[in-house]
Legacy VTK file of the C-alpha trace (Angstrom):
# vtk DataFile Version 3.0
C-alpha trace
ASCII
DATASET POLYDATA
POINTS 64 float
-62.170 -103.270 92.592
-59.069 -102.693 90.398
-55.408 -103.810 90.768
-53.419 -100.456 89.482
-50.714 -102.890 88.250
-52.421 -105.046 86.096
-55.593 -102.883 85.565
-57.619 -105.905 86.482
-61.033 -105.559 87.056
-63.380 -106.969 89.494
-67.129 -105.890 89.707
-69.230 -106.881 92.706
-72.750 -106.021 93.196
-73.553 -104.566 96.638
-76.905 -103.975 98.320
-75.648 -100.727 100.285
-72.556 -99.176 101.030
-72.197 -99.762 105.154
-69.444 -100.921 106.254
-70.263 -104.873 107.220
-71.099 -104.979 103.139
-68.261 -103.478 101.895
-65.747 -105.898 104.477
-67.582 -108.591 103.391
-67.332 -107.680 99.636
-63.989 -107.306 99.912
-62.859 -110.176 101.678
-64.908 -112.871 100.000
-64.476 -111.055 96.602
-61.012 -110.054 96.572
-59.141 -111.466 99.603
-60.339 -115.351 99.324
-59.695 -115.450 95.488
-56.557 -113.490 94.892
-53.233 -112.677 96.560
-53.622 -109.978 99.085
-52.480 -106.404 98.064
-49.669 -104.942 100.357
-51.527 -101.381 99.682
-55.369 -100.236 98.868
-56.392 -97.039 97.838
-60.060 -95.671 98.583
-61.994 -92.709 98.883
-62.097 -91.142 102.466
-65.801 -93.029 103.475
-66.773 -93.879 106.636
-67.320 -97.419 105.816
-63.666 -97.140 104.572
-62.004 -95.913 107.645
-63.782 -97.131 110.356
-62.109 -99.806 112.999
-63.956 -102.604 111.276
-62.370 -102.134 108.007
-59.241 -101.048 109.640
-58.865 -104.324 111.810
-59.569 -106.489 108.654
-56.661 -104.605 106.683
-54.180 -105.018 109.728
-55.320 -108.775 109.950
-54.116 -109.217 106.425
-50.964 -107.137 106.751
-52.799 -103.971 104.100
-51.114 -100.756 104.016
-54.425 -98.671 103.420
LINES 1 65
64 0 1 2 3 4 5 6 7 8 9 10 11 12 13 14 15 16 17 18 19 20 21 22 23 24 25 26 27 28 29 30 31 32 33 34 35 36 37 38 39 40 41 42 43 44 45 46 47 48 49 50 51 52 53 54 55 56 57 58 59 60 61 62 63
């Protein structure tokens, strides 16, 4: 995970790529530690786009 503005970087080890992993990831590695982004960019995965992902981001007010 990288913030564009600062160029910070956060690496997280992940056992697969499904979509429970990568919400989880991303909301105890990013979301519980660090201001929210207003806007995320990704790549066009399923595990990116899929209502799961999709409710988390409109639960924390993310443009995606």
């Amino acid at each position: 995970m990288i913030d564009n503005f600062s160029k910070f970087i956060n690496l997280v080890i992940i056992l697969g790529i499904e979509a429970d992993t990568i919400i989880d990831a991303f909301r105890c590695e990013w979301l519980l530690r660090y201001p929210h982004p207003s806007i995320i960019t990704t790549y066009q995965g399923t595990q990116f786009m899929n209502n799961n992902f999709k409710s988390l981001l409109n639960r924390y007010s993310i443009t995606h």
